[in-house]
C-alpha positions as CSV (number, residue, x, y, z in Angstrom):
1,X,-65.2,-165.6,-20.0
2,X,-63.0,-163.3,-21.9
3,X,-64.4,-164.3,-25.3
4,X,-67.3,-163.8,-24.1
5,X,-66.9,-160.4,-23.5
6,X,-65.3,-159.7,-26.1
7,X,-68.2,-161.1,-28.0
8,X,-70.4,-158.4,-26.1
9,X,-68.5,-155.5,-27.0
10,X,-68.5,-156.4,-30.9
11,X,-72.0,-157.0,-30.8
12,X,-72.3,-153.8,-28.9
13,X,-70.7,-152.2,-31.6
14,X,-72.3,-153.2,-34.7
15,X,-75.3,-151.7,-32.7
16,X,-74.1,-148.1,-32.8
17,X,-72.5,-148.8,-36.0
18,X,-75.6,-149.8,-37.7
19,X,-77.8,-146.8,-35.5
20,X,-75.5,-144.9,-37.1
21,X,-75.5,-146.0,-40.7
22,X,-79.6,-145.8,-40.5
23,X,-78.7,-142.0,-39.4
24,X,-76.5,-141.5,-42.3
25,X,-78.6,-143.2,-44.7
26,X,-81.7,-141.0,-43.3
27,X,-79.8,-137.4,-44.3
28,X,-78.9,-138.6,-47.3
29,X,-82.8,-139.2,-48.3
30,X,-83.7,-136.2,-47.0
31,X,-81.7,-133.9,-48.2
32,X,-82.2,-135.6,-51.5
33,X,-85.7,-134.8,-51.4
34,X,-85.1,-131.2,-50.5
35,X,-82.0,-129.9,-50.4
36,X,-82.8,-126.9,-47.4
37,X,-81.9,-130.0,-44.9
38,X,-78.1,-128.9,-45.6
39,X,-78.5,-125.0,-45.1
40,X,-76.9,-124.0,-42.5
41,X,-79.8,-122.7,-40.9
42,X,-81.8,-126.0,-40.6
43,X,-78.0,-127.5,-39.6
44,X,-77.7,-124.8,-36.8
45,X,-81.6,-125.8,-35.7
46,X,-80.8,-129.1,-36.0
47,X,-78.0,-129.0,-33.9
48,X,-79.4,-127.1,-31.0
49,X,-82.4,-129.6,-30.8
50,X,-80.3,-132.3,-30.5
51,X,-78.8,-130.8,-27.7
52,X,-82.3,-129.5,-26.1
53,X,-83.2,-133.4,-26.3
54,X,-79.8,-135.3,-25.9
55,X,-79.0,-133.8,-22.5
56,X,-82.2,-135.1,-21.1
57,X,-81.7,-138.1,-23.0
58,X,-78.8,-139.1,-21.9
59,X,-80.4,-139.1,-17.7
60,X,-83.6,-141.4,-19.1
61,X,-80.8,-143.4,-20.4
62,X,-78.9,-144.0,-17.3
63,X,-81.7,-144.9,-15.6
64,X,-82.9,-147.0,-18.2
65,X,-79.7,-149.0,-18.0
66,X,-80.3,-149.4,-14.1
67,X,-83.7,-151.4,-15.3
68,X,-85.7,-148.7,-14.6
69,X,-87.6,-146.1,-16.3
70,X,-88.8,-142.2,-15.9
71,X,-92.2,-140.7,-17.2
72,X,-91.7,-137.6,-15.0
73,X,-89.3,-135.7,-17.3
74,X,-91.7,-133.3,-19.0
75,X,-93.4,-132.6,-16.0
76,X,-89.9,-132.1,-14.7
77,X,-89.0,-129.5,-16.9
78,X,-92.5,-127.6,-16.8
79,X,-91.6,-127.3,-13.4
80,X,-88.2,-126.2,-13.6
81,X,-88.7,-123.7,-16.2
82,X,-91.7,-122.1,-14.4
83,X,-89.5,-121.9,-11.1
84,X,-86.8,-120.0,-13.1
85,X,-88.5,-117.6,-14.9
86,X,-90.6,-117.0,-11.0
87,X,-87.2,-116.5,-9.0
88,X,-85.8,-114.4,-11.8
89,X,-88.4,-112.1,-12.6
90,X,-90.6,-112.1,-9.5
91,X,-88.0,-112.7,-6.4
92,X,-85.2,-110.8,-8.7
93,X,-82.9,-113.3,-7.6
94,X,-79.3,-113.1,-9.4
95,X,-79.3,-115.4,-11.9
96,X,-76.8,-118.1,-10.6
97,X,-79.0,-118.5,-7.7
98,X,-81.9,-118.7,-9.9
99,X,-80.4,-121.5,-11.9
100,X,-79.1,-123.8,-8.8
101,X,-82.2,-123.6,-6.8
102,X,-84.5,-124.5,-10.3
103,X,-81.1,-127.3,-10.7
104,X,-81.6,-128.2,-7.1
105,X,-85.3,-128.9,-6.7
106,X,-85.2,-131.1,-9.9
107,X,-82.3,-133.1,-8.1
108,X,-84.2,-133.2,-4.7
109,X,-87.0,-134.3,-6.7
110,X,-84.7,-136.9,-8.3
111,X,-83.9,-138.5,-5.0
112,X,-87.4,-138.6,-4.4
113,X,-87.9,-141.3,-7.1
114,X,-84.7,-142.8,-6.2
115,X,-85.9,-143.3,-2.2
116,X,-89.4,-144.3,-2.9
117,X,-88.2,-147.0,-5.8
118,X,-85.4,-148.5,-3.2
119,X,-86.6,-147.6,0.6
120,X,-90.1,-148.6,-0.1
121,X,-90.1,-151.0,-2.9
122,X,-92.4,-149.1,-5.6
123,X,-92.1,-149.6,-8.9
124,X,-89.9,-146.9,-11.4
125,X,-93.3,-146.7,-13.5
126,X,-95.8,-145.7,-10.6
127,X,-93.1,-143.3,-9.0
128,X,-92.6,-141.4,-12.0
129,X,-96.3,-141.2,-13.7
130,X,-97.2,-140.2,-10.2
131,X,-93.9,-137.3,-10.9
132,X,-95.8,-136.7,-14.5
133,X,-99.1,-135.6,-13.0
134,X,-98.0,-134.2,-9.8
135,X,-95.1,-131.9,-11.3
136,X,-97.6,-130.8,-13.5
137,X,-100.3,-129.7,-11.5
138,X,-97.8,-128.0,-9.4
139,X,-96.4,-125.8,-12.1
140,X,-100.1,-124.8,-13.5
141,X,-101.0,-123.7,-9.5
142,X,-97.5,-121.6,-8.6
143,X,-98.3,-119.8,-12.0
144,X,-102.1,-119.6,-11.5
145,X,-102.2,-121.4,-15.1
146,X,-101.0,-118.4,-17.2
147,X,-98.1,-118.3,-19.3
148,X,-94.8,-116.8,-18.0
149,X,-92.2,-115.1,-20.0
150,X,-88.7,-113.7,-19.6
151,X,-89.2,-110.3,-20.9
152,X,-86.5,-108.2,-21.8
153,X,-84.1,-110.1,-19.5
154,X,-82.8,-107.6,-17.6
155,X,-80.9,-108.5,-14.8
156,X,-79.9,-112.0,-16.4
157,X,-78.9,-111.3,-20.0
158,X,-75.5,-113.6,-19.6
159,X,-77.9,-116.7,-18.5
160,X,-80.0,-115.7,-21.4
161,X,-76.6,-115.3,-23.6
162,X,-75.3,-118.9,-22.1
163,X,-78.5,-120.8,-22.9
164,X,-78.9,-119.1,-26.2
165,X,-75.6,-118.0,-27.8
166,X,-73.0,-120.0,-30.0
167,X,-69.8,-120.8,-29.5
168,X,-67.4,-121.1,-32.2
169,X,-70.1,-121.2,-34.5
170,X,-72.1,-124.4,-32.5
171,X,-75.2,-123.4,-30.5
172,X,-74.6,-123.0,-27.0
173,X,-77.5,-126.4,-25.6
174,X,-75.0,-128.5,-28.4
175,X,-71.7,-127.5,-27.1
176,X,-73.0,-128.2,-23.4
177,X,-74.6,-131.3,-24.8
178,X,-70.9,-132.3,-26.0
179,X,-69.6,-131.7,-22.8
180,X,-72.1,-133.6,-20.9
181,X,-71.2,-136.2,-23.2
182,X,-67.2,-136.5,-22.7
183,X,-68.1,-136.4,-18.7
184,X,-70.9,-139.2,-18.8
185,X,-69.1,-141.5,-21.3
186,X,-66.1,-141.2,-18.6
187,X,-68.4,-141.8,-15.9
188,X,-70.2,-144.7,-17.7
189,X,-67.8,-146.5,-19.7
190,X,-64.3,-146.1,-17.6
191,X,-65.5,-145.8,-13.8
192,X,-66.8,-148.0,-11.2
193,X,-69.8,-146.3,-10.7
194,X,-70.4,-147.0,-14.4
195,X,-70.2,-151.0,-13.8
196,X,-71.7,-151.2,-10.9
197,X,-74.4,-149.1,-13.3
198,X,-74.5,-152.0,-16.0
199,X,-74.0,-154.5,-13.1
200,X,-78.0,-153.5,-11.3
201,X,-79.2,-153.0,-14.4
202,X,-78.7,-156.9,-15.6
203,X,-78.9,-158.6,-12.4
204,X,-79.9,-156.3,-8.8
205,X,-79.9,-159.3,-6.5
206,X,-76.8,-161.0,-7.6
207,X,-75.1,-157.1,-7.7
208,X,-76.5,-156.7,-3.8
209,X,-75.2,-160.2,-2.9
210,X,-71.8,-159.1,-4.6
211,X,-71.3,-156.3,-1.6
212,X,-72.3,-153.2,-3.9
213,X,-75.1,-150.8,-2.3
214,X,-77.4,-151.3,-5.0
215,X,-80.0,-148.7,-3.7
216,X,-77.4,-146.1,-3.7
217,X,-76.5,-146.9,-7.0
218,X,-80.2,-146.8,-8.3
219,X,-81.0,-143.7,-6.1
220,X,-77.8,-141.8,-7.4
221,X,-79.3,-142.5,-11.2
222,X,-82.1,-140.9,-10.6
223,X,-80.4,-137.8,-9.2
224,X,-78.0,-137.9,-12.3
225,X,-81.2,-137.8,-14.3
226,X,-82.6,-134.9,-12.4
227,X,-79.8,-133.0,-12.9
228,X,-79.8,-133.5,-16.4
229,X,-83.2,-133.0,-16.9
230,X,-82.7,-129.7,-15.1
231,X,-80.2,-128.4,-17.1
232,X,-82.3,-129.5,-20.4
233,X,-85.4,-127.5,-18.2
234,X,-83.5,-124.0,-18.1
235,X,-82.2,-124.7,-21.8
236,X,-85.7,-125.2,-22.7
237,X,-87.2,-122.3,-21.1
238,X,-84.9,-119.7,-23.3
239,X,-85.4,-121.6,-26.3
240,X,-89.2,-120.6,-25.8
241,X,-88.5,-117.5,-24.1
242,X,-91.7,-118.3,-21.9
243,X,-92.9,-121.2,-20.2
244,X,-96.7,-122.5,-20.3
245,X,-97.1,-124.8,-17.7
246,X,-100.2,-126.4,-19.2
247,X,-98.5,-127.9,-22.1
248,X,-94.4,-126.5,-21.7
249,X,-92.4,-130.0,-22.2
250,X,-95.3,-132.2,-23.0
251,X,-94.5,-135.6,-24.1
252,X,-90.9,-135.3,-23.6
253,X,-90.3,-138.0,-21.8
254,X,-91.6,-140.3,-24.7
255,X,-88.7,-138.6,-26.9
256,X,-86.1,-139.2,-24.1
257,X,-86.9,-142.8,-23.7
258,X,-87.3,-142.9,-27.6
259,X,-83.7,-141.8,-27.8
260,X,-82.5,-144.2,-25.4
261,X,-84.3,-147.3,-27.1
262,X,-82.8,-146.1,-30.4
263,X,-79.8,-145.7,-29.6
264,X,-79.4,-149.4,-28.2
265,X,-80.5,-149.3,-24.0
266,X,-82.5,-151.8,-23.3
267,X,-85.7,-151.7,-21.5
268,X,-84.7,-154.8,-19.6
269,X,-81.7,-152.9,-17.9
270,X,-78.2,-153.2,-17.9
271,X,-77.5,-152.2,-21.7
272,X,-77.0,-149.1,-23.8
273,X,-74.2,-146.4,-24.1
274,X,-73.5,-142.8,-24.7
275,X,-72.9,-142.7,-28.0
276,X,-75.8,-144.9,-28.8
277,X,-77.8,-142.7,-27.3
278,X,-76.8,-139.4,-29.1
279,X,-77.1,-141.3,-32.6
280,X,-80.4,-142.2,-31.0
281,X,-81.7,-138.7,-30.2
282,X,-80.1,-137.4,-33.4
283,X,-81.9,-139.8,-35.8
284,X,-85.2,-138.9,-33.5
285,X,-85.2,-134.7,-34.7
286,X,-83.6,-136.0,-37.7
287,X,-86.8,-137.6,-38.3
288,X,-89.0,-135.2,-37.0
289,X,-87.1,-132.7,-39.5
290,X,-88.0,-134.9,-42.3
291,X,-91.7,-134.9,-41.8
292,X,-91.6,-131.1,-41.5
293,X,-89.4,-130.7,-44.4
294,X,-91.3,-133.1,-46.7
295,X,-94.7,-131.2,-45.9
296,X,-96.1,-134.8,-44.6
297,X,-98.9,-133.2,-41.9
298,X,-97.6,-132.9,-38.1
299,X,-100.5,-134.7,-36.7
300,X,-98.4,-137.6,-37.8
301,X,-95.2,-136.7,-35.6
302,X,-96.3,-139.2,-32.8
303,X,-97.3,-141.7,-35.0
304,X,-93.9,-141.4,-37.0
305,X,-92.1,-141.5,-33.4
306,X,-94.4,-144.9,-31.4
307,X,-93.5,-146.5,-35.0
308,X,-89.9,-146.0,-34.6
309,X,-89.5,-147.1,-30.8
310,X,-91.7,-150.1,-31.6
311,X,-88.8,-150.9,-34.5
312,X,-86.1,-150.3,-32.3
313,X,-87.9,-152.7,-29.5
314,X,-88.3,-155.1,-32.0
315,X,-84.6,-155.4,-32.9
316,X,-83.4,-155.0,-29.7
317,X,-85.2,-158.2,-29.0
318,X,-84.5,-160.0,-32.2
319,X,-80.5,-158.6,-31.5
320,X,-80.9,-160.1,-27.9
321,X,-81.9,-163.5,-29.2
322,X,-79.3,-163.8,-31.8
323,X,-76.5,-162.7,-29.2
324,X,-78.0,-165.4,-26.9
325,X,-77.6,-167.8,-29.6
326,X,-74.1,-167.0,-30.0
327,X,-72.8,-166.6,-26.3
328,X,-74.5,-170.4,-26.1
329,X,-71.6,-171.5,-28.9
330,X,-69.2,-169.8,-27.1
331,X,-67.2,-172.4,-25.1
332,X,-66.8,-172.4,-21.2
């Protein structure tokens, strides 16, 4: 048994490692090609994307280690970002109230998915494309479809400063994105919670039968998730400086779960790490800084992006098969 999990963890590890080696490879094209991918300027951009992206990230990755899977997250953050930039400018509400009530109803709505996918027995994909269009349509009637913007900021400037500022050089959404990190890799990797996590996601029944409340676990995920897509939603909203709630966060969702798959979770459930998933929303805007940098047209992002999770699919499943081979040689 111990061999054999030893045997996980190395495999688990040549996963990252190679994720990573693909990442470092992929720089080193591109800023062969043109040089401007090492300014500092496209560095600093590059680094506060990556945290826009990996906070969210990280939530569709917990819950797509619990097996399951959320297509609400753009909606999510349309949502969020229209009820911040309505409670600040329009109810004048200080701006930590502002903040927890947008971070609150994204959690609320977050237990939402979690009740309906364990009290009633709906599947993660009907609950959450339901979130997608609901969310949506929500956002487009409290704001009578018009864009709304922040304006001078008056009243809020140190949320505005927070969301937008640098520390020590870093932008602020990849400092908090590194802090996020430390806390969830604790939470994942060295906690209970975090097995019992990995436990649902690989076998629910047998986790249930075990004594663990599996529907609090799975409900709790989606919370997390909420919350992170919240924070990600009021990052979002000052990186724009407005919030459209036609089109604000479209497709988002497909770069969280992108992220996840690349960076090792597997859609099956009960797979996938931190780290894997920050190499795995860094080698996503990596990417998508390539195609602008090497003038290849945008209309080709998407493409570039369903190509890339269909790869990392594929060798998830052609790396599942070759680890089953191996744990069959192991001895008993």
């Amino acid at each position: 048994m111990a061999a054999k999990k030893e045997l996980v963890v190395q495999l688990k590890m040549k996963k990252e490692i190679g994720i990573f080696a693909l990442l470092v490879v992929l720089c080193a094209v591109t800023g062969f090609e043109n040089p401007r991918f090492f300014s500092e300027a496209n560095l600093a951009n590059t680094a506060n994307l990556i945290g826009l992206y990996g906070i969210f990230s990280i939530g569709v990755g917990l819950v797509i280690i619990t097996g399951g899977i959320d297509l609400s997250i753009g909606s999510m953050i349309a949502l969020n970002g229209m009820l911040l930039v309505i409670a600040l400018t329009e109810w004048h509400w200080a701006w930590p109230l502002a903040t927890a009530f947008a971070l609150g109803v994204t959690m609320l709505l977050g237990l939402g998915h979690g009740l309906l996918i364990t009290r009633f027995k709906m599947q993660p994909f009907i609950v959450t494309l339901c979130g997608l269009l609901l969310y949506r349509g929500i956002a487009r009637f409290i704001a009578n479809d018009t864009t709304k913007g922040f304006g001078d900021a008056e009243g809020f400037k140190t949320l505005q400063s927070l969301a937008n500022g640098k520390l020590c050089g870093l932008p602020m959404p990849f400092v908090i994105l590194i802090v996020i990190s430390i806390v969830m890799w604790i939470v994942l990797h060295r906690s209970v919670y975090g097995r019992y996590l990995f436990a649902v996601g690989r076998n629910e029944e047998a986790t249930r039968f075990s004594g663990i409340n599996t529907r609090w676990v799975v409900a709790s995920t989606y919370v997390l998730a909420g919350l992170l897509t919240g924070i990600s939603g009021v990052l979002f909203a000052f990186y724009t400086n407005s919030v459209s709630p036609s089109n604000h966060g479209n497709f988002y969702e497909l770069y969280g779960i992108a992220a996840a798959v690349l960076g090792g979770c597997s859609l099956r459930g009960g797979e996938g790490s931190i780290i894997g998933i920050l190499i795995g929303t860094a080698l996503l805007l990596v990417l998508q800084n390539l195609v602008n940098l090497l003038g290849i047209p945008s209309s080709l992002n998407f493409a570039v992006m369903g190509a890339v999770v269909l790869v990392g699919v594929l060798a998830d499943q052609l790396f599942q098969a070759r680890s089953a081979k191996k744990n069959a040689r192991q001895p008993k």
